[in-house]
C-alpha positions as CSV (number, residue, x, y, z in Angstrom):
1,X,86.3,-76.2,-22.8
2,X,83.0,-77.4,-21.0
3,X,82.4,-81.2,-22.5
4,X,79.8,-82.8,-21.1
5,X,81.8,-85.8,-20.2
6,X,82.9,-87.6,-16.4
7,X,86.3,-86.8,-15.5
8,X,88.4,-89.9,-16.7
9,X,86.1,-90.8,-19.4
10,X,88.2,-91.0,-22.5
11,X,91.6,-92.9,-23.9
12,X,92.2,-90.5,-26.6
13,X,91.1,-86.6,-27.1
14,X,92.0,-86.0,-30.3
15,X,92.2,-82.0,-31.4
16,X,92.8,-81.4,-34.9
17,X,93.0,-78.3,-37.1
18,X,91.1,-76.2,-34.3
19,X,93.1,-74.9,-31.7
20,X,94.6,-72.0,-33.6
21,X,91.1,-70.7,-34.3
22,X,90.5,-69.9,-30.0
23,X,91.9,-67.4,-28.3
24,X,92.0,-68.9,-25.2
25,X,94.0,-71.5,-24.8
26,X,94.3,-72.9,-21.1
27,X,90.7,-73.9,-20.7
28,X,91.1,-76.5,-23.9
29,X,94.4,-77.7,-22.1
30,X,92.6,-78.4,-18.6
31,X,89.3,-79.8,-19.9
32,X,91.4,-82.0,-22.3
33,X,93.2,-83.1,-19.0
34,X,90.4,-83.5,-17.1
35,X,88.7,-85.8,-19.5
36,X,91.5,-88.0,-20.1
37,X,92.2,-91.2,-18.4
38,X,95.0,-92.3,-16.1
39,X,96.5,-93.7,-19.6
40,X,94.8,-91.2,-21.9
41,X,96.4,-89.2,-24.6
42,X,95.2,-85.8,-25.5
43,X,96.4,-85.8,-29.4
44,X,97.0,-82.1,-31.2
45,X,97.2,-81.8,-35.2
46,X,97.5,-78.4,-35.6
47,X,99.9,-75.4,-37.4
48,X,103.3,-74.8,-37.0
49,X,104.6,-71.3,-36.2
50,X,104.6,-69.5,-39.0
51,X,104.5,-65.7,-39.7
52,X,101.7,-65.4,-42.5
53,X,99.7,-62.6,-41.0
54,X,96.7,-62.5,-43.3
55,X,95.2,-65.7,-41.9
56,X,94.5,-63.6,-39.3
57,X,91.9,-61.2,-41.4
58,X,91.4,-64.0,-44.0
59,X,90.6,-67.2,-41.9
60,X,89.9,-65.5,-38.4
61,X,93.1,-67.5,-37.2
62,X,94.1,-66.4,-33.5
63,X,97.3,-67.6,-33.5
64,X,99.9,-68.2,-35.7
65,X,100.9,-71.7,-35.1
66,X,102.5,-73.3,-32.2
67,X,105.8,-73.4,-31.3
68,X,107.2,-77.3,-29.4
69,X,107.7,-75.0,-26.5
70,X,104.3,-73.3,-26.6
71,X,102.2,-76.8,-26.8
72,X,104.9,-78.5,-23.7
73,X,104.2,-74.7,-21.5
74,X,100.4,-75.4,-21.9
75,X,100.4,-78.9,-21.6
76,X,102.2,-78.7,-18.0
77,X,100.1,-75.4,-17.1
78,X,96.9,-78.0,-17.5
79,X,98.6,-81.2,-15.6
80,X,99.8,-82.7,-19.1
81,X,103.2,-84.1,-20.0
82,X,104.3,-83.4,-23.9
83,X,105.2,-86.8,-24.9
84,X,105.7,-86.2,-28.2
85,X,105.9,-83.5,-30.5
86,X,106.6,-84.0,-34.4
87,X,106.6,-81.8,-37.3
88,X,104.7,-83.5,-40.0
89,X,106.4,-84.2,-43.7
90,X,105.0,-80.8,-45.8
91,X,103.0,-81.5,-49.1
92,X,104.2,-79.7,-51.9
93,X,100.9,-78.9,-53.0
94,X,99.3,-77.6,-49.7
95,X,99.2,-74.2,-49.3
96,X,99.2,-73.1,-45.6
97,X,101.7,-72.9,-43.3
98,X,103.2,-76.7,-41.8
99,X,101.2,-78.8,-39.5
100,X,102.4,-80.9,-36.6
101,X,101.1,-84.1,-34.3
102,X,101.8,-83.9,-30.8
103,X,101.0,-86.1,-28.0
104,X,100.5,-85.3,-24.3
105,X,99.6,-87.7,-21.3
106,X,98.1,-86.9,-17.9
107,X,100.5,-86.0,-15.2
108,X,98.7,-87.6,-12.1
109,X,100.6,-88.5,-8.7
C-alpha cells in the first residue's frame, strides 16, 4: 500500500492471488488508484466467496473470497470504476475455492 512509484506511473497494476491474504483492504485499492494512469487498469485475480473456513487457520487467509459487489464497493471507495468482473471457468482438479479476473479503471474528472 506504499509503492515507491509517481502517481500516474503505470498502464496495468496487476494483483493476483494476494489480496485475500491482507486484512486491510482500502489502502491496496487507493495506492492501486493512485499509481494508475489516466487509461490504466488495476487487474485483480483473486478467490471467489466461498465459505471454507479452515483456510483461515490453514493458509492464514483473511477473507474468504470476494463477492462482484465487494471488489465494485472498494473500487469506487478508492476512485476506481469496476469495469469488469468475471468468474473464471473452475478446473476439476484444483482444489480451492473459485477464482475470478476483474478489471477496474481510474475514475478521474
Amino acid at each position: 500500500d506504499a509503492l515507491p512509484l509517481p502517481d500516474a506511473a503505470v498502464d496495468v497494476a496487476l494483483c493476483q492471488l494476494v489480496l485475500h491474504h491482507v486484512r486491510e483492504q482500502p489502502p491496496v485499492y487507493r495506492e492501486a488508484a493512485r499509481i494508475l494512469a489516466d487509461k490504466g487498469r488495476f487487474v485483480v485475480v483473486d478467490m471467489v466467496a466461498h465459505d471454507r473456513e479452515e483456510v483461515r487457520e490453514t493458509m492464514g487467509h483473511q477473507h474468504l473470497g470476494f463477492s462482484r459487489t465487494r471488489v465494485a464497493e472498494l473500487a469506487a471507495e478508492a476512485g476506481l470504476a469496476l469495469q469488469s468482473w468475471r468468474a473464471l471457468p473452475p478446473d476439476s482438479d484444483a482444489q480451492g475455492p473459485g477464482l475470478f479476473v476483474a478489471v477496474m479503471v481510474p475514475q478521474r474528472g
